[in-house]
C-alpha positions as CSV (number, residue, x, y, z in Angstrom):
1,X,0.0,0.0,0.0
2,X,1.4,3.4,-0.9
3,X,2.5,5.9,2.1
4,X,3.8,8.6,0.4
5,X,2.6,11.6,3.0
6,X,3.8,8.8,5.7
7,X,7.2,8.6,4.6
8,X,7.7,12.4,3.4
9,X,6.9,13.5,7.2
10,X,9.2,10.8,8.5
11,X,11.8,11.4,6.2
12,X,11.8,14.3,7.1
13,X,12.3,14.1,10.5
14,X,15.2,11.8,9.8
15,X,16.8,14.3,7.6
16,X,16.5,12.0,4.6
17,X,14.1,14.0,2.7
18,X,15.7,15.2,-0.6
19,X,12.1,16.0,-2.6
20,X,9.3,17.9,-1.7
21,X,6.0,16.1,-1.0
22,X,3.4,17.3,-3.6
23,X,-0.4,17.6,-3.3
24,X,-2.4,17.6,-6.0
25,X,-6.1,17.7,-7.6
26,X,-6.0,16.6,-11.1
27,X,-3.1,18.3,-12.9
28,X,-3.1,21.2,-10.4
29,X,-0.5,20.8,-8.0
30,X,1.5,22.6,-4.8
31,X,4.5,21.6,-2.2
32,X,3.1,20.7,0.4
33,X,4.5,22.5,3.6
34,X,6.1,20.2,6.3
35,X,7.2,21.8,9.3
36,X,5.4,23.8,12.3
37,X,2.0,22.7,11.9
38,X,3.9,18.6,12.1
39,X,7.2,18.8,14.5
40,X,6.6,22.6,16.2
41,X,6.2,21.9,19.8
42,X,2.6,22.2,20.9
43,X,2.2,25.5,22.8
44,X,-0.5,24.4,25.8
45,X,0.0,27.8,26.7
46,X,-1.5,29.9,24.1
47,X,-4.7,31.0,23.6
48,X,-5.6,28.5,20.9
49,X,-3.7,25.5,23.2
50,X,-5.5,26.6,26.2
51,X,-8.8,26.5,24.5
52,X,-8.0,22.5,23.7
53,X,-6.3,21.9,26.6
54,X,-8.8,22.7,28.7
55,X,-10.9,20.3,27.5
56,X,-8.7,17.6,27.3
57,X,-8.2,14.7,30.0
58,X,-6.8,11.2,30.5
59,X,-6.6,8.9,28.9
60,X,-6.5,10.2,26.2
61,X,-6.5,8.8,22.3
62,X,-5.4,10.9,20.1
63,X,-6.9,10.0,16.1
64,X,-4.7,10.2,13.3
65,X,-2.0,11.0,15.5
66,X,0.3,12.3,12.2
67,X,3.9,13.1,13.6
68,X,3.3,12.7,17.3
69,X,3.0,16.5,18.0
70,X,-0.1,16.6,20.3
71,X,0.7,13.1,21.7
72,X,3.9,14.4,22.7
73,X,2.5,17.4,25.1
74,X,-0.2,14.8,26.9
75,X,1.6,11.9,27.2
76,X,3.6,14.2,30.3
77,X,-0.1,15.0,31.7
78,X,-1.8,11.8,31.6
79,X,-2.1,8.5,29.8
80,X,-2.0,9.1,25.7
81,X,-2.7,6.6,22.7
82,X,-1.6,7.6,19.5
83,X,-3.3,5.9,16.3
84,X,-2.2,6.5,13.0
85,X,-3.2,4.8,9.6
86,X,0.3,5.5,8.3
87,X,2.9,2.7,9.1
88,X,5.9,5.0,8.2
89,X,4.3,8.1,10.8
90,X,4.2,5.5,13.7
91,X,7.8,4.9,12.9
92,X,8.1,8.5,13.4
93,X,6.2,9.1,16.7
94,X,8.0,6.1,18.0
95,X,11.7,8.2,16.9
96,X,10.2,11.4,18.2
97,X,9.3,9.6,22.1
98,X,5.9,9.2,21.8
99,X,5.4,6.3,24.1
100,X,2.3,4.3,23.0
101,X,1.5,4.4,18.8
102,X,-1.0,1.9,17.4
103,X,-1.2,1.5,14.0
104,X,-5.1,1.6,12.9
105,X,-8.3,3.2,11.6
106,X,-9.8,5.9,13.1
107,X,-12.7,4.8,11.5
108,X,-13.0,0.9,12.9
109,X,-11.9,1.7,16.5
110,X,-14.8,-0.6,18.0
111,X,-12.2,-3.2,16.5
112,X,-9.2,-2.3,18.7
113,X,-10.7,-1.0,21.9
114,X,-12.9,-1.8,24.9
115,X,-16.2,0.2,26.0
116,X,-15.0,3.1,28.2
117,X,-11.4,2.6,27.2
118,X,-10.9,7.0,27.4
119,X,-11.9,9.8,29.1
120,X,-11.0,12.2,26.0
121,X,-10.4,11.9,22.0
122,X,-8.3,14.4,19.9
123,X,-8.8,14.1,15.9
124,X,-7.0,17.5,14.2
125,X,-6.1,17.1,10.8
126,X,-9.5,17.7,9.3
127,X,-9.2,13.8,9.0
128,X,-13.0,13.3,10.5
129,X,-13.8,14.3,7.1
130,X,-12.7,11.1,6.1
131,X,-15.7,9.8,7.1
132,X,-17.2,10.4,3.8
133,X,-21.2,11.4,4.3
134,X,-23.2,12.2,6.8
135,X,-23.9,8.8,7.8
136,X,-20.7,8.1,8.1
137,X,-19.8,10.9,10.6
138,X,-22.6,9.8,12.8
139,X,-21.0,6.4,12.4
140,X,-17.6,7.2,13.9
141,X,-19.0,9.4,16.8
142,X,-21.5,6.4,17.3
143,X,-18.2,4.4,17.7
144,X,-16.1,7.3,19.5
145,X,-19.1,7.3,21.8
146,X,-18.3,3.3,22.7
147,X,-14.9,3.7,23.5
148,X,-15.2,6.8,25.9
149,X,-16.4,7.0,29.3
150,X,-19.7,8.8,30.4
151,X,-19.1,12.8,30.2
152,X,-16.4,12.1,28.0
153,X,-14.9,15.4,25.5
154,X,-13.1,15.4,22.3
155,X,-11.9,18.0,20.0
156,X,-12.3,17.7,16.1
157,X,-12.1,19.9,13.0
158,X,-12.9,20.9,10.0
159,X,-13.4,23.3,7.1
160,X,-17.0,25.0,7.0
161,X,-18.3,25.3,3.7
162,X,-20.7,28.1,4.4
163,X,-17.1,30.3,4.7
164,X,-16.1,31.9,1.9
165,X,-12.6,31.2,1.6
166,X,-13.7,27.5,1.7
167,X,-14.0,27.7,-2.0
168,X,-10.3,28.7,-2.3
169,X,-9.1,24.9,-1.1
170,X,-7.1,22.9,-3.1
171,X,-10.0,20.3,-4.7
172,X,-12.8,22.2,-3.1
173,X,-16.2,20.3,-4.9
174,X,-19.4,22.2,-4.1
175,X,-22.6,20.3,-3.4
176,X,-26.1,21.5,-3.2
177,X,-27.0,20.7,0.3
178,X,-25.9,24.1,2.3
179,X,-23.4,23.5,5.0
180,X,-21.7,20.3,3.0
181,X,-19.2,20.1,0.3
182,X,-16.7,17.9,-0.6
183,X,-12.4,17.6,-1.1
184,X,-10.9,15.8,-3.5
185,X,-6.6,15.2,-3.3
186,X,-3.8,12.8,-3.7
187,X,-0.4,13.2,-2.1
188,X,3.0,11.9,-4.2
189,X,6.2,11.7,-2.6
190,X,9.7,10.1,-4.3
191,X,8.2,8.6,-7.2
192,X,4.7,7.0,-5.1
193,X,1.6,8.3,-5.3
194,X,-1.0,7.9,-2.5
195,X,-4.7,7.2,-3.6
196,X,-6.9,10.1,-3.7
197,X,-8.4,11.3,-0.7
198,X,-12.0,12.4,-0.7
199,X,-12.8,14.5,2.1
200,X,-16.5,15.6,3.2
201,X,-16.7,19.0,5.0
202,X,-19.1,19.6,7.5
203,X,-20.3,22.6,9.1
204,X,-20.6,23.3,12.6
205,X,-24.4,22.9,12.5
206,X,-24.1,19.4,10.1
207,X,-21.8,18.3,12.7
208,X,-24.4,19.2,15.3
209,X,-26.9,17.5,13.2
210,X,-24.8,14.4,12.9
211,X,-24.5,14.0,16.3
212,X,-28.2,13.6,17.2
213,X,-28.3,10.1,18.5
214,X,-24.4,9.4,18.9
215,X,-24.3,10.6,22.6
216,X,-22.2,13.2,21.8
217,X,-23.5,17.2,21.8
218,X,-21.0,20.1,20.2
219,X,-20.6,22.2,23.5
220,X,-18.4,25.2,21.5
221,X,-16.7,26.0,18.5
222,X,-13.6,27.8,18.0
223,X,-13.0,30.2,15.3
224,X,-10.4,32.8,16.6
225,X,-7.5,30.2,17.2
226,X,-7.7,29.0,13.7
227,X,-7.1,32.3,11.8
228,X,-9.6,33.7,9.4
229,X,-10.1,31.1,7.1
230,X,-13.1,28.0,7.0
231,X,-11.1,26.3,9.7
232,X,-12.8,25.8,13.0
233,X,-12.4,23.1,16.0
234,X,-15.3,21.9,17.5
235,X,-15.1,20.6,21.6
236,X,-18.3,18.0,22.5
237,X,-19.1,16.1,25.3
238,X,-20.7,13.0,26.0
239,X,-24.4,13.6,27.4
């Protein structure tokens, strides 16, 4: 299975990179940047730290964990799983310190833990989008519900499509239904080329709506800590 975005990130961190990762959507194609948002130390301390932080306890699993960056500020706090899809990014995180990296999907986690396994679940990446449909999304919190103790919280993002800058993504699809749309990309790295992603993006108020029924409720959403763009976090608790 390719792992070209995998083994750009990790080559990286080993110093071995000697070509830029690319991102594409059909024949339009940018570098795609590897640095502060992947190894810059995770600053609890800020405004936009504090506002995760703060609603973050242990233990903790933290969802398509990329190069270890929030798993490494927890893991000193309180107990911290990281799960990534990507074989050569849990090399990585395991280089970088973080102590406990499962390879797996975010997506089948009834498969690899118990009921009540974590108190908290982190997923930043935009990676919930993943998910595919609505359905889907109520799917994974359905499952993220399982795994997560009464009064549980978790963090999640995504790009809102009712933003305006939303449109200015790299393969940004619109859709008819207001507060959906889709993204469409592939990564290529050192002569591999990943599959091609597609990506729903939700809303706040979809991901309110997919919630109904999951045991989860969206308790805020952030806007100022992500800049001015579509961006947005979204905190929710277990009811």
């Amino acid at each position: 299975m390719p792992d070209a975005f995998g083994r750009a990130i990790r080559d990286h961190h080993r110093g071995d990179r000697t070509t830029p990762l690319r991102q594409g959507d059909g024949e339009e194609t940018r570098e795609h940047p590897i640095g502060a948002f992947y190894f810059d130390a995770f600053d609890a301390e800020s405004n936009a730290g504090s506002w995760l932080t703060s609603r973050l306890s242990g233990p903790l699993v933290d969802l398509g964990a990329g190069a270890g960056r929030h798993a490494l500020r927890f893991q000193g706090r309180f107990e911290t799983v990281a799960v990534e899809t990507s074989p050569a990014l849990v090399e990585a995180m395991r280089d970088r310190g973080v102590v406990d990296v499962r390879e797996g999907d975010m997506f089948a986690l009834r498969d690899a833990f118990e009921r009540d396994r974590f108190a908290s679940a982190l997923a930043i990446g935009t990676q919930i989008g993943l998910a595919g449909s609505m359905r889907g999304l109520s799917a994974f919190l359905g499952d993220l519900a399982f795994v997560t103790t009464p009064g549980a919280t978790a963090v999640i993002d995504s790009y809102d499509p009712d933003h305006p800058g939303a449109a200015d993504l790299l393969g940004y699809r619109e859709d008819p239904t207001p507060g959906l749309a889709h993204r469409v990309m592939w990564f290529a790295y050192d002569g591999e080329t990943d599959p091609t992603l597609h990506f729903r993006l939700f809303a706040p108020d979809r991901l309110r709506e997919a919630a109904i029924g999951t045991g989860w409720e969206v308790e805020a959403v952030d806007r100022e800590g992500t800049g001015d763009g579509p961006h947005y976090r979204a905190a929710l608790r277990k009811r």
